[in-house]
C-alpha positions, 0 to 999 in steps of 0.5 A: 500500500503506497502513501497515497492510500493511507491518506487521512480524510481532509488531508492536504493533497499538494503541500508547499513549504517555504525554509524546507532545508531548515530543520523543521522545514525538512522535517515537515517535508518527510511527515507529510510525503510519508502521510500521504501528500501527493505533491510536495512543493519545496523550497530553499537555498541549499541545492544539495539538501533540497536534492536529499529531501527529494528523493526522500519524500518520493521513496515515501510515495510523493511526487516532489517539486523543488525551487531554489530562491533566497526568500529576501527577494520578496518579489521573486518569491511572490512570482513565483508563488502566483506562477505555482498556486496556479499550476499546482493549487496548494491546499496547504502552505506552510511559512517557515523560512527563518533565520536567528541572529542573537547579541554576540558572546560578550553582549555587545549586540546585534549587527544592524545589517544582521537585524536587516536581513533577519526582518527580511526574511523573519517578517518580510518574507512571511508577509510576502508568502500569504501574498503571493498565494492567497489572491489563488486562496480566495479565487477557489474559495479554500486554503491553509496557511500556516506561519511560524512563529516560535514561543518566544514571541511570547516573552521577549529573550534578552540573546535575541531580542530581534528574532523574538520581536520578529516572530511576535510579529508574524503570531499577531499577523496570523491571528489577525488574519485568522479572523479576517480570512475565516469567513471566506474559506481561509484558515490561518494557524500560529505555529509556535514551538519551542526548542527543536533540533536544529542548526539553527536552534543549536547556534543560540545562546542559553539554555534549551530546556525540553529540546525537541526531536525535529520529527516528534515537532513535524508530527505535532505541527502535522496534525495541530493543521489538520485539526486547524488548531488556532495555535500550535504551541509546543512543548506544554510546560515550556508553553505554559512558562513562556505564556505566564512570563508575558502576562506577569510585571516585565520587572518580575519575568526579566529576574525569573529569566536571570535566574534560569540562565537568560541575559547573564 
């Protein structure tokens, strides 16, 4: 029995993902192909580990497209998603390009043309994505977005004040959004994890309470979407923490912060 078989009602036949070489990007491409996607669309800029991803999602029983595009070309990366969302119809496409960039080993900040690349591509690129595939969206009437954000958009992080403000942004972006698009046949869902195994987890400062395996994440994420969870967050101790930190005095959550080893 091939994917395609098993696949579970309302399951997305055609699934784009923006950031596939990232590591739950990839992660994502590999849950979905072994679920039973029919066609997976990906892109990246790692031309090699968008080749692995390929052929690994087509043994799983997909068939398989790639693009290579630097999503800092937001225009590009608009014509492009127009061009695709009118060949192949995405039912689902997930936003999860990102980069993090933190204050240096002795504190002495972040780089202005690091926060400007970061913006590019963490906010910019996201906002483009919604753009360039819901004019297709809203034609049909029916589509899902989902948009990475990460659960530091629920308390700022002192290592990384501009990623957590960037993805602060793209969770009250998709909230918004999720209300606004509703009634047309258009879902918007949050997705917010904590920290998951990858290169670019593991280049942060700090601690890294409750890391996360990248398949256990892409599985989670799989089917918080297919229940069209308004918020995906992950894992719930570390949900619940981040939460009640952004709701207490920012005096008290920056000392609580101190004291587990943040902004030493």
């Amino acid at each position: 029995m091939n994917s395609s078989e098993v696949r579970e009602p309302g399951f997305p036949r055609c699934v784009l993902i923006t950031g596939a070489t990232g590591g739950i990007g990839g992660a994502l491409a590999l849950e979905y192909a072994a679920s039973g996607a029919k066609t997976l669309i990906l892109q990246g800029r790692n031309v090699e580990r968008l080749s692995e991803l390929r052929e690994a999602c087509q043994a799983r029983g997909a068939r398989v497209l790639t693009h290579e595009l630097d999503v800092r070309d937001h225009d590009a990366l608009m014509a492009w998603l127009a061009a695709v969302c009118e060949a192949e119809m995405p039912e689902l496409v997930i936003a999860n390009a990102g980069v993090n960039i933190n204050t240096g080993p002795q504190g002495q900040g972040e780089d202005w043309q690091d926060v400007h690349r970061l913006l590019d591509v963490n906010v910019k690129a996201v906002f483009a994505t919604v753009h360039g595939v819901l004019p297709a969206m809203r034609k049909r009437g029916h589509g899902q977005i989902g948009l990475v954000s990460s659960l530091a958009a629920w308390r700022g992080l002192p290592e990384t004040p501009s990623y957590s403000a960037s993805k602060a942004a793209v969770k009250v972006y998709g909230e918004a959004m999720r209300d606004a698009l509703g009634d047309e046949g258009i879902r918007f869902n949050v997705i917010m994890p904590g920290y998951v195994e990858s290169q670019m987890c593991f280049d942060m400062p700090g601690p890294k309470p409750f890391l996360w395996k990248a398949d256990k994440a892409a599985r989670v994420i799989r089917r918080g979407l297919q229940a069209n969870r308004a918020r995906i967050s992950f894992p719930f101790p570390l949900n619940l923490g981040c939460f009640l930190l952004s709701v207490i005095h920012p005096a008290v959550s920056g000392w609580i912060l101190k004291r587990l080893g943040y902004g030493d």
